[in-house]
ZADO-1210 file (C-alpha; in nm, 4 decimals, padded with zeros to 6 digits):
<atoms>
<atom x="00.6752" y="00.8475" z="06.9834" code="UNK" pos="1"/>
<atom x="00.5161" y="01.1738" z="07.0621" code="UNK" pos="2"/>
<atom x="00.1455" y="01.2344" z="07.0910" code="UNK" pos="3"/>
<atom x="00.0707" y="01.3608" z="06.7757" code="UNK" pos="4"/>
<atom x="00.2060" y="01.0571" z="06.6001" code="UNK" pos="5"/>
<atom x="00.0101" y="00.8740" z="06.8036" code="UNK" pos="6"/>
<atom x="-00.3194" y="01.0494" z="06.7783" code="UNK" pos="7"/>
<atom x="-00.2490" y="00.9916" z="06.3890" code="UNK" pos="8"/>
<atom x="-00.2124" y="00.6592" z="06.4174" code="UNK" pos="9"/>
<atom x="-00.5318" y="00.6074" z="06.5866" code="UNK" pos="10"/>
<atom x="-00.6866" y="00.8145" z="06.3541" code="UNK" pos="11"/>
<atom x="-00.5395" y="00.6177" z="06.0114" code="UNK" pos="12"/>
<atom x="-00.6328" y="00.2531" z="06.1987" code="UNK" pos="13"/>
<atom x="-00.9780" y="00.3686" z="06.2970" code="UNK" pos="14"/>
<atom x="-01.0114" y="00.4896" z="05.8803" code="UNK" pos="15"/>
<atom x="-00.8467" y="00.1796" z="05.7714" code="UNK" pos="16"/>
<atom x="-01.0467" y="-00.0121" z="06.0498" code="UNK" pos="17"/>
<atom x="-01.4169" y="00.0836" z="05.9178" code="UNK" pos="18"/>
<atom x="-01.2927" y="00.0195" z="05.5673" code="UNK" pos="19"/>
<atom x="-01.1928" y="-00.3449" z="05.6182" code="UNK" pos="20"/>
<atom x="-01.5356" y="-00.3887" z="05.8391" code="UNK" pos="21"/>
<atom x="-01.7003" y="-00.2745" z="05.5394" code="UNK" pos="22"/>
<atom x="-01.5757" y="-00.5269" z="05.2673" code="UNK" pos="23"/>
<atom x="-01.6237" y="-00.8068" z="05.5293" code="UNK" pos="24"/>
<atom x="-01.9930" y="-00.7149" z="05.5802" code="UNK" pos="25"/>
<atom x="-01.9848" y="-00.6984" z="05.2117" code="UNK" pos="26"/>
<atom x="-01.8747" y="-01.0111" z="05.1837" code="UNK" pos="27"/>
<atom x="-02.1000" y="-01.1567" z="05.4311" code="UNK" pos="28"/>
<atom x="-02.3539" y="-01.0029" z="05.1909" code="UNK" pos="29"/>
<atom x="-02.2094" y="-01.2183" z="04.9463" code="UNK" pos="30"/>
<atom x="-02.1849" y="-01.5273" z="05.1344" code="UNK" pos="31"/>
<atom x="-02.5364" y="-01.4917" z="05.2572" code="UNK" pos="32"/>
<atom x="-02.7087" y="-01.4928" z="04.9517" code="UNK" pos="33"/>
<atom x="-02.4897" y="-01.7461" z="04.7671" code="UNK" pos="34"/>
<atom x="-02.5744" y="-02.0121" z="05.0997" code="UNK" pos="35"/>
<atom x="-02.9146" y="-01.8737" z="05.1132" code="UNK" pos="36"/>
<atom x="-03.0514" y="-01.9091" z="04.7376" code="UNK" pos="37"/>
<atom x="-02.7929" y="-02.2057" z="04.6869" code="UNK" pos="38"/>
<atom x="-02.6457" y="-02.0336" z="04.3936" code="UNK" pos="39"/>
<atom x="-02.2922" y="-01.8953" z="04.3186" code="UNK" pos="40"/>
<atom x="-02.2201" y="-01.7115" z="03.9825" code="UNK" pos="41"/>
<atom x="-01.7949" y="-01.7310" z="03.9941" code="UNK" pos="42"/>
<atom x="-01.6029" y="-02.0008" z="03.8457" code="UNK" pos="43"/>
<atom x="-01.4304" y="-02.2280" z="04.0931" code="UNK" pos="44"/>
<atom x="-01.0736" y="-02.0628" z="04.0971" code="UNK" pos="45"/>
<atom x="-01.2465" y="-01.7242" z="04.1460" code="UNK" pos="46"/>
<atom x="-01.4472" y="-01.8517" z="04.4313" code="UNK" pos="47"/>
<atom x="-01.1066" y="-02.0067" z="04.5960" code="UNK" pos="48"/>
<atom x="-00.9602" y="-01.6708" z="04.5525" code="UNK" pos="49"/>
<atom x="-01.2804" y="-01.4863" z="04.7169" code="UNK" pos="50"/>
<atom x="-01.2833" y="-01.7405" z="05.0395" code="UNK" pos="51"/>
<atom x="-00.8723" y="-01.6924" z="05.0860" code="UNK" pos="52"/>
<atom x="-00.9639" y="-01.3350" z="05.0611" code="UNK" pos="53"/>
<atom x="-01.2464" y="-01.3366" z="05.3035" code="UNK" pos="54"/>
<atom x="-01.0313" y="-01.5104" z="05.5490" code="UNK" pos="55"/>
<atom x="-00.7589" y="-01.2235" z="05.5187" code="UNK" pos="56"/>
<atom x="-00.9874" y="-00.9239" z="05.5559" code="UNK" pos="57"/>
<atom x="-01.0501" y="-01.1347" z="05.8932" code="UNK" pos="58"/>
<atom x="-00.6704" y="-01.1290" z="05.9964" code="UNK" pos="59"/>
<atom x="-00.6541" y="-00.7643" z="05.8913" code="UNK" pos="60"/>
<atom x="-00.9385" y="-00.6470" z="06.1059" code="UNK" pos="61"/>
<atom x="-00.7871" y="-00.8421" z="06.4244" code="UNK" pos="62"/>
<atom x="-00.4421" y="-00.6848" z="06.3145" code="UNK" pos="63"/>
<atom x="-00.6006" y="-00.3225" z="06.2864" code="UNK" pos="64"/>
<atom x="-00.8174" y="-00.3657" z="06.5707" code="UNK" pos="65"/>
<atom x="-00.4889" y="-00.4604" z="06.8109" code="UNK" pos="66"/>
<atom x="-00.3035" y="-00.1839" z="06.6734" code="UNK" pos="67"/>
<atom x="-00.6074" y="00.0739" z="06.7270" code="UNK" pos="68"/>
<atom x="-00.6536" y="-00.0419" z="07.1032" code="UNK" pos="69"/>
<atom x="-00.2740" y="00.0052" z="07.1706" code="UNK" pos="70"/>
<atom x="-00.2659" y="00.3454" z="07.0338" code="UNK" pos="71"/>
<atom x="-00.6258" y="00.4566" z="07.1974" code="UNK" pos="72"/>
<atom x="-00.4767" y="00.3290" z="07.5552" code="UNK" pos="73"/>
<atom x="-00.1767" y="00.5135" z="07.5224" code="UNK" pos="74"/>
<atom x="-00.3122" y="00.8166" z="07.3647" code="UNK" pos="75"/>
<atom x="-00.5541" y="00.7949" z="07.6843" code="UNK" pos="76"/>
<atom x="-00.2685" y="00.7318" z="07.9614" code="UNK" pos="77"/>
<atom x="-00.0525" y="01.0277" z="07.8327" code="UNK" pos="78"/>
<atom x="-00.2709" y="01.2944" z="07.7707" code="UNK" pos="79"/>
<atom x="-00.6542" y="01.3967" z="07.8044" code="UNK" pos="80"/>
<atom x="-00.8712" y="01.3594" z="07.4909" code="UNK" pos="81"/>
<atom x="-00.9764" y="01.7131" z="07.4975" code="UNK" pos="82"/>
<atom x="-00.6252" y="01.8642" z="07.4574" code="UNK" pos="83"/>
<atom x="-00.5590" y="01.6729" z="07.1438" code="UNK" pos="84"/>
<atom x="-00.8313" y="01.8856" z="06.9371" code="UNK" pos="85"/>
<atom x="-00.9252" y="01.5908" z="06.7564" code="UNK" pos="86"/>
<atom x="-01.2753" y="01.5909" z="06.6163" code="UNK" pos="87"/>
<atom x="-01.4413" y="01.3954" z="06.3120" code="UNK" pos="88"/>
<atom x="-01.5049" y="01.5518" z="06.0122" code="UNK" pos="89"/>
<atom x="-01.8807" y="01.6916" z="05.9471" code="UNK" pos="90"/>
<atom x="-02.1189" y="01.4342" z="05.7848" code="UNK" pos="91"/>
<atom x="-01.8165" y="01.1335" z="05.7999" code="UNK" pos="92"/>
<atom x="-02.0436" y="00.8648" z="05.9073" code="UNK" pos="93"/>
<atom x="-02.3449" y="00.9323" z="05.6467" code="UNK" pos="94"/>
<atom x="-02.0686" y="00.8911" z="05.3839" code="UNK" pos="95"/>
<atom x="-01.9426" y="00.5770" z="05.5354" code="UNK" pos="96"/>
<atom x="-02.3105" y="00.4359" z="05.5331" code="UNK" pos="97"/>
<atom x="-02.4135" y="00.5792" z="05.1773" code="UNK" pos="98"/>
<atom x="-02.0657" y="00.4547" z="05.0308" code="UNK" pos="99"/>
<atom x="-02.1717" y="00.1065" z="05.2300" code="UNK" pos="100"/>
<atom x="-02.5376" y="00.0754" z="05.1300" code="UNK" pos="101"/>
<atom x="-02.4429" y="00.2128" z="04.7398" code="UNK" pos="102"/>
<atom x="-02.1724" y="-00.0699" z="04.7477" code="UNK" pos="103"/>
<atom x="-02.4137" y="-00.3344" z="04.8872" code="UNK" pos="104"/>
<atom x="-02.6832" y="-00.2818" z="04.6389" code="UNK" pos="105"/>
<atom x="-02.4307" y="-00.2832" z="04.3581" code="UNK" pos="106"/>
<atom x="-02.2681" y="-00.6390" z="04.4747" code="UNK" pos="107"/>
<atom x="-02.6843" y="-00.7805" z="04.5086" code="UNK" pos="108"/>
<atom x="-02.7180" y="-00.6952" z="04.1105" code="UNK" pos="109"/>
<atom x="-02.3459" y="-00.8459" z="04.0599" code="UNK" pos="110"/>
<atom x="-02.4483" y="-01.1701" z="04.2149" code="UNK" pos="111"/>
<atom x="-02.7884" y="-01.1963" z="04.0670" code="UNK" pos="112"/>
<atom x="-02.7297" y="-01.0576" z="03.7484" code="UNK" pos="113"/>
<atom x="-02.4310" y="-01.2762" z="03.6943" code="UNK" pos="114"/>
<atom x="-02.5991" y="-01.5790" z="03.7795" code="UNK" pos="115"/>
<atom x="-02.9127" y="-01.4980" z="03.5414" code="UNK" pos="116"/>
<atom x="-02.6306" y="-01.4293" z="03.2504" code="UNK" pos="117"/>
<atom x="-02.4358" y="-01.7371" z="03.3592" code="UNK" pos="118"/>
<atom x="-02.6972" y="-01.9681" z="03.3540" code="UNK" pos="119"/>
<atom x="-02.8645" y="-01.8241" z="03.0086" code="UNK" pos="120"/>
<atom x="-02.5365" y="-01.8537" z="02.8793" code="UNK" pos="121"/>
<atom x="-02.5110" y="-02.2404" z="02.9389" code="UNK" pos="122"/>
<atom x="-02.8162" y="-02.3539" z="02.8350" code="UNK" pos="123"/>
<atom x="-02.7679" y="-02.1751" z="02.5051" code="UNK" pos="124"/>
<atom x="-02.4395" y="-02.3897" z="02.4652" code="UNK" pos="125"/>
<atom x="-02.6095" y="-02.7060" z="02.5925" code="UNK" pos="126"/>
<atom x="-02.9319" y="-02.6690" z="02.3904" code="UNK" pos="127"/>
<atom x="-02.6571" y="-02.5482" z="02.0147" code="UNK" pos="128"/>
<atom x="-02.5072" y="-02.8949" z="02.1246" code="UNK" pos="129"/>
<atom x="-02.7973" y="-03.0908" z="02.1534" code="UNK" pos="130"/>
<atom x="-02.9934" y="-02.9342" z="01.8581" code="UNK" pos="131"/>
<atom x="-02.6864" y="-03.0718" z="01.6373" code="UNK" pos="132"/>
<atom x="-02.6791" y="-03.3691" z="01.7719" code="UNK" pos="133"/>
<atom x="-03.0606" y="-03.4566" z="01.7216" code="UNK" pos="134"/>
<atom x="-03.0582" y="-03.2998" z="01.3721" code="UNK" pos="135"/>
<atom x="-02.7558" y="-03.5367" z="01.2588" code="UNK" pos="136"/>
<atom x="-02.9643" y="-03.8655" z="01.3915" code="UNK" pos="137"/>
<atom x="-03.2918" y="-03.7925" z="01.2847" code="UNK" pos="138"/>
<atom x="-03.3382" y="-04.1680" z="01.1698" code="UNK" pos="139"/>
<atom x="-03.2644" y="-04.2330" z="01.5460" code="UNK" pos="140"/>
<atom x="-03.5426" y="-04.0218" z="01.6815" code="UNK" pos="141"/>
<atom x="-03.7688" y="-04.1349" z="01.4210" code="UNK" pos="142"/>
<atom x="-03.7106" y="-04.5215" z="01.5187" code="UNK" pos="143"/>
<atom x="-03.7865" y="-04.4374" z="01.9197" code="UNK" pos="144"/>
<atom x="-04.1023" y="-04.2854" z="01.7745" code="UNK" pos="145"/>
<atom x="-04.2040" y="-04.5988" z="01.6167" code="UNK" pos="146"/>
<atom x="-04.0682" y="-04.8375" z="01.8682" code="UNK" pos="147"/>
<atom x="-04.2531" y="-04.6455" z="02.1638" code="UNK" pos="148"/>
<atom x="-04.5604" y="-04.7471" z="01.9873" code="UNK" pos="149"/>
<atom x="-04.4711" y="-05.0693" z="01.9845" code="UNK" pos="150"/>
<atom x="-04.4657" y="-05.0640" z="02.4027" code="UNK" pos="151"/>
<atom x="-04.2396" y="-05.3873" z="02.3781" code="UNK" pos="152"/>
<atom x="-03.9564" y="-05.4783" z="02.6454" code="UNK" pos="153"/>
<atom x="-03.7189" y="-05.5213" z="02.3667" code="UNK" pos="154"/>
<atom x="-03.8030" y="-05.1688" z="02.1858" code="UNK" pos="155"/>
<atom x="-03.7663" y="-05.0250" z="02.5055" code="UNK" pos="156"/>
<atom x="-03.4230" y="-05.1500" z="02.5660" code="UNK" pos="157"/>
<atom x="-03.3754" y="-05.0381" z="02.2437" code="UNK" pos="158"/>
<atom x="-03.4954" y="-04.6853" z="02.3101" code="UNK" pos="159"/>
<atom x="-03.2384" y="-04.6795" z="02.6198" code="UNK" pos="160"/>
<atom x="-02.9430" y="-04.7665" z="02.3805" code="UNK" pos="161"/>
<atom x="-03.0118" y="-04.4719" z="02.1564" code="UNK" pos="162"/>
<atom x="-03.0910" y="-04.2454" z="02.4634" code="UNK" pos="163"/>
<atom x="-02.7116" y="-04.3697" z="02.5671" code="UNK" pos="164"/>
<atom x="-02.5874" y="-04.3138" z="02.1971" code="UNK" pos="165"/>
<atom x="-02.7406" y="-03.9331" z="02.1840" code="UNK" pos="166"/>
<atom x="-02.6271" y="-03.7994" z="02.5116" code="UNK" pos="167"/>
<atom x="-02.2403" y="-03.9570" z="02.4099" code="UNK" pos="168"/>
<atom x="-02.2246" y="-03.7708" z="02.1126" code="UNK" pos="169"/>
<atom x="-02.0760" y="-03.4250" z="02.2479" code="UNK" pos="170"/>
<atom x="-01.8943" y="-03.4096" z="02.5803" code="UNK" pos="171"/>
<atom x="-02.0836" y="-03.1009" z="02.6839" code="UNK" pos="172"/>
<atom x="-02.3965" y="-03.2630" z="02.6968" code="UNK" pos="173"/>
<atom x="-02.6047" y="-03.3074" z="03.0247" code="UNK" pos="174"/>
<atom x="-02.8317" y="-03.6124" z="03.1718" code="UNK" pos="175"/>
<atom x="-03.0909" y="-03.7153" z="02.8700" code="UNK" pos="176"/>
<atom x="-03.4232" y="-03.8628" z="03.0050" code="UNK" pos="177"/>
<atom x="-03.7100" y="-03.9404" z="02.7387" code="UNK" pos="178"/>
<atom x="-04.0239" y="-03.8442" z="02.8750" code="UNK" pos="179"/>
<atom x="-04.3448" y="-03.9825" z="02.7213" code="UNK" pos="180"/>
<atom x="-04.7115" y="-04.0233" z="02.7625" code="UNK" pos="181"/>
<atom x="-04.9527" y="-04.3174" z="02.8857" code="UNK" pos="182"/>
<atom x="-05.3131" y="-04.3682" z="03.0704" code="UNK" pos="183"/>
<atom x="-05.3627" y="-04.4917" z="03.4090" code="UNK" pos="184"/>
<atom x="-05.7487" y="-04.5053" z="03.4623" code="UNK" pos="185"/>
<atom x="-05.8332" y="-04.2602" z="03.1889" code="UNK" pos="186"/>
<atom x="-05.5781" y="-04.0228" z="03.3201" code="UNK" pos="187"/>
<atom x="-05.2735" y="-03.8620" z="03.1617" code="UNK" pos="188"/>
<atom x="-04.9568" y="-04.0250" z="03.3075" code="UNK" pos="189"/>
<atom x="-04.6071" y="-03.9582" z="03.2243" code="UNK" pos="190"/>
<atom x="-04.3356" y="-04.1717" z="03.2445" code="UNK" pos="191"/>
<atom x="-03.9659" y="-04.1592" z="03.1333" code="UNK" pos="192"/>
<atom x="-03.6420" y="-04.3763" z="03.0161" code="UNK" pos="193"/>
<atom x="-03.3434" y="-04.2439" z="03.1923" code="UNK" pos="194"/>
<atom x="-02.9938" y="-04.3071" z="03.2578" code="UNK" pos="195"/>
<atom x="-03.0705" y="-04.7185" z="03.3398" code="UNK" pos="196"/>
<atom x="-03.3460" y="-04.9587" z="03.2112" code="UNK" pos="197"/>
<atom x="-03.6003" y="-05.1120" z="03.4273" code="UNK" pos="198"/>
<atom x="-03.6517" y="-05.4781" z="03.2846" code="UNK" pos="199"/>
<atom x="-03.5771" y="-05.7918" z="03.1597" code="UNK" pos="200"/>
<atom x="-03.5967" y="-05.8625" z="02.8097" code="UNK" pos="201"/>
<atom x="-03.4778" y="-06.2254" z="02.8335" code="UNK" pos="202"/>
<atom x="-03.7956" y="-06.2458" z="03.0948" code="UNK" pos="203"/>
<atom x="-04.0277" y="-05.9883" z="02.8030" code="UNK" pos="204"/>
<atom x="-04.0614" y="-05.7714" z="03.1097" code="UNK" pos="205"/>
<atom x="-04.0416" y="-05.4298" z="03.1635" code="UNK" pos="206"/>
<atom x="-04.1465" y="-05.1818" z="03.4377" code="UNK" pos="207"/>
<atom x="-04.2683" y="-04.8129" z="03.3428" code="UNK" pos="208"/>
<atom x="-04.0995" y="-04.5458" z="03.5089" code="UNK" pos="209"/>
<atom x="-04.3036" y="-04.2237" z="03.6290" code="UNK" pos="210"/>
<atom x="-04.1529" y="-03.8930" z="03.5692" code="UNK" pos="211"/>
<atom x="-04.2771" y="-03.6224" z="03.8340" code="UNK" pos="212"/>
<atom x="-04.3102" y="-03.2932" z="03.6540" code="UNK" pos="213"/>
<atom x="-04.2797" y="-02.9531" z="03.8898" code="UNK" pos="214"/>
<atom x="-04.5731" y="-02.7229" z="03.9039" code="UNK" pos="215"/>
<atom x="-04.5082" y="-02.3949" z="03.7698" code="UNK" pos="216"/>
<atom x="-04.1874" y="-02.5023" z="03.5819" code="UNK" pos="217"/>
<atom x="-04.2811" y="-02.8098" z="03.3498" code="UNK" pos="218"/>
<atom x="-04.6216" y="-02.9617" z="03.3897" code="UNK" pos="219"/>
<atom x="-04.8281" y="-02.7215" z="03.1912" code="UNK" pos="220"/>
<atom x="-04.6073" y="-02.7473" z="02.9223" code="UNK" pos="221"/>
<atom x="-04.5886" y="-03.1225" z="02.9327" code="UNK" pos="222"/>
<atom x="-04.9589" y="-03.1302" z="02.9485" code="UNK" pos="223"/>
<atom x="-05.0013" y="-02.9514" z="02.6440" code="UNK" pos="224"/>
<atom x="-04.7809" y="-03.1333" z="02.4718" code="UNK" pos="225"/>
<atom x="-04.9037" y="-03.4524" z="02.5612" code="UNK" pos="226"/>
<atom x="-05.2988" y="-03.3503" z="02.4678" code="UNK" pos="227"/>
<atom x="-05.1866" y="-03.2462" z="02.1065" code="UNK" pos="228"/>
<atom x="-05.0380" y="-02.8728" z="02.1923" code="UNK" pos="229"/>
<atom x="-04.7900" y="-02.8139" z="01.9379" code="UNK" pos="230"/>
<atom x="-04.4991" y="-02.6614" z="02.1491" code="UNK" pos="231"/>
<atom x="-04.1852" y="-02.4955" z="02.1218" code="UNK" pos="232"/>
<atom x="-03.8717" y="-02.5776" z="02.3458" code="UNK" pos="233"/>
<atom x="-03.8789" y="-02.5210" z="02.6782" code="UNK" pos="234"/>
<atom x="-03.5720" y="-02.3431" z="02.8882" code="UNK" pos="235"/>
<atom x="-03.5913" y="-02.3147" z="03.2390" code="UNK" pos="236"/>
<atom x="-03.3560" y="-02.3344" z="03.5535" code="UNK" pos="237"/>
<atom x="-03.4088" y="-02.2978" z="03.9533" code="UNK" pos="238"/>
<atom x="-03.2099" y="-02.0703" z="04.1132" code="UNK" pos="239"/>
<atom x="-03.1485" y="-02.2381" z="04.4600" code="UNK" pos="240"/>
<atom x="-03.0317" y="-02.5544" z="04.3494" code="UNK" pos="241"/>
<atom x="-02.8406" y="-02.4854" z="04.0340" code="UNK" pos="242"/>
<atom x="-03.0795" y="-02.6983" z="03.8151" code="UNK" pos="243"/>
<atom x="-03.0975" y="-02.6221" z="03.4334" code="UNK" pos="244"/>
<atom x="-03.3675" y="-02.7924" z="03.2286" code="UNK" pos="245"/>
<atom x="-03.3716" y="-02.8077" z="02.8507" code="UNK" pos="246"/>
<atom x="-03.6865" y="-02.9826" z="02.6839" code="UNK" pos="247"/>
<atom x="-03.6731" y="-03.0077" z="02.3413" code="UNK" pos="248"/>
<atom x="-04.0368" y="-03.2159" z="02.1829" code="UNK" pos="249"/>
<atom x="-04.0559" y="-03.4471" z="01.8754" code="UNK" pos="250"/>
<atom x="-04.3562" y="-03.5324" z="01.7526" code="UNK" pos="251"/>
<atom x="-04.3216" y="-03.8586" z="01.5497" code="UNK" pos="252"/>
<atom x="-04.5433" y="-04.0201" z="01.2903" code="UNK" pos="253"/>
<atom x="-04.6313" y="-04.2928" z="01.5638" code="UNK" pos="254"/>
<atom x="-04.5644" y="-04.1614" z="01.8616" code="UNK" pos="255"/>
<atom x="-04.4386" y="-03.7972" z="02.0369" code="UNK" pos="256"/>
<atom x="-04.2032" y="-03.7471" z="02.2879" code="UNK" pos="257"/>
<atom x="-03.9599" y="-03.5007" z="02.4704" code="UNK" pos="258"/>
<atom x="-03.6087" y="-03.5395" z="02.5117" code="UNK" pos="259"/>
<atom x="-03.4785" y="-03.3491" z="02.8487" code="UNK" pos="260"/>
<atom x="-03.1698" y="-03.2515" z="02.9476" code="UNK" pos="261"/>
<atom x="-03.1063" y="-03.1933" z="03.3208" code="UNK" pos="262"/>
<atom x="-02.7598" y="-03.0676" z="03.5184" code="UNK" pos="263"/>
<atom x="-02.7178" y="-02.9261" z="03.8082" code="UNK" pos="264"/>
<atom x="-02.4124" y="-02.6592" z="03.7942" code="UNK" pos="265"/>
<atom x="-02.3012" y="-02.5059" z="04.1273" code="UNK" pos="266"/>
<atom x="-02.0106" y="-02.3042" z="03.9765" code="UNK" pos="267"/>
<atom x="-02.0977" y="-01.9625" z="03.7112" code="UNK" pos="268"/>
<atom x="-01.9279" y="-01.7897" z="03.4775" code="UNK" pos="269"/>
<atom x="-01.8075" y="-01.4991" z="03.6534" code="UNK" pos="270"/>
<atom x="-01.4363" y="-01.4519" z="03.7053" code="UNK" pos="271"/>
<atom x="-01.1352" y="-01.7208" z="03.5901" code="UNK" pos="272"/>
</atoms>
């Protein structure tokens, strides 16, 4: 193989080198702030495909850097680097880091922007679902409004039976909770009936449950529902642990209360 070739060689690795080194920083990029903001806008075969990928670029680079090395040691034991008349093109490296930075900036909108549509998406679906399903058991609703005036063990087992009953009634559906209101020591308290019931109706017992509301998410809005506020429904997620929140109030002739739906989805929309 005559020098030439070989300077060419060392050249094309080098070119292919920096290119490879550039998607894997990329997808560090990517990595990074799916781990660090717990989020990850790709459905689970796409994400399978991106982490066989990621591992590849890795056993590309070690491939081009072994080839690269050869070439520069034998390029350096046959002939002086100053013969060869081998200089980088003007302005290469700015490219390289524009093309890099451009790149990187466009993947940060990718993964944020997809998550924000993903996510919007969903709870669109989940609340279409649930809006049928509580406008084809109105009779339902309006019986947990009159038993949770009643405040007995029984009507609250009863309550938990038509939670169960609602959140059955489309597969799509996510973790129901009823949140209502009470008073402990002349205080608003909330409390809620979730996905088991505290008590003992064969004993006429039955122990509240309190429902901790986040600040800057869901307790204003509880609050002002609870005092009287006449609200509307209430969409919100978290971004770092996946958590999608759908509150939907009903405001009964005895009683008022909201119906929440909670999941937690670690996989997005993005891809197949």
């Amino acid at each position: 193989m005559n020098l030439e070739t070989k300077a060419q060689i060392s050249r094309s690795t080098l070119t292919l080198l920096m290119a490879v080194i550039s998607l894997f920083l990329l997808g560090g990029l990517v990595c990074v702030l799916c781990a660090g903001f717990n989020i990850n806008p790709f459905k689970e075969t796409t994400t399978s495909f991106l982490i066989a990928a990621f591992v590849g670029v890795i056993g590309i680079v070690m491939v081009l850097v072994l080839l690269n090395v050869a070439t520069g040691i034998s390029l350096i034991a046959e002939a002086r680097i100053a013969e060869l008349k081998i200089e980088p093109r003007a302005g290469l490296l700015q490219k390289w880091a524009i093309a890099f930075f451009a790149t990187a900036i466009i993947l940060v909108g990718i993964i944020f922007g997809g998550t924000y549509v993903s996510k919007d998406r969903y709870l669109a679906v989940v609340q279409a679902n649930a809006d049928e399903v509580l406008k084809e058991n109105e009779s339902l609703l309006a019986e947990m409004s009159r038993l949770l005036a009643s405040g007995k063990p029984a009507d609250f087992k009863r309550i938990y039976e038509i939670r169960d009953f609602l959140v059955s009634r489309r597969s799509g559906l996510p973790q129901l909770t009823m949140v209502y209101s009470g008073k402990f020591t002349d205080k608003l308290a909330l409390y809620e009936v979730g996905s088991y019931f505290s008590g003992d109706v064969e004993k006429n017992t039955y122990t509240p449950r309190y429902f901790s509301c986040t600040r800057n998410l869901d307790c204003d809005y509880l609050n002002r529902f609870f005092t009287g506020e006449k609200v509307e429904v209430l969409r919100k997620y978290t971004i770092r642990d996946s958590q999608f929140l759908i509150y939907i109030p009903y405001t009964g002739k005895e009683a008022r209360f909201i119906l929440m739906f909670d999941s937690r989805n670690s996989y997005g929309k993005i891809g197949s």
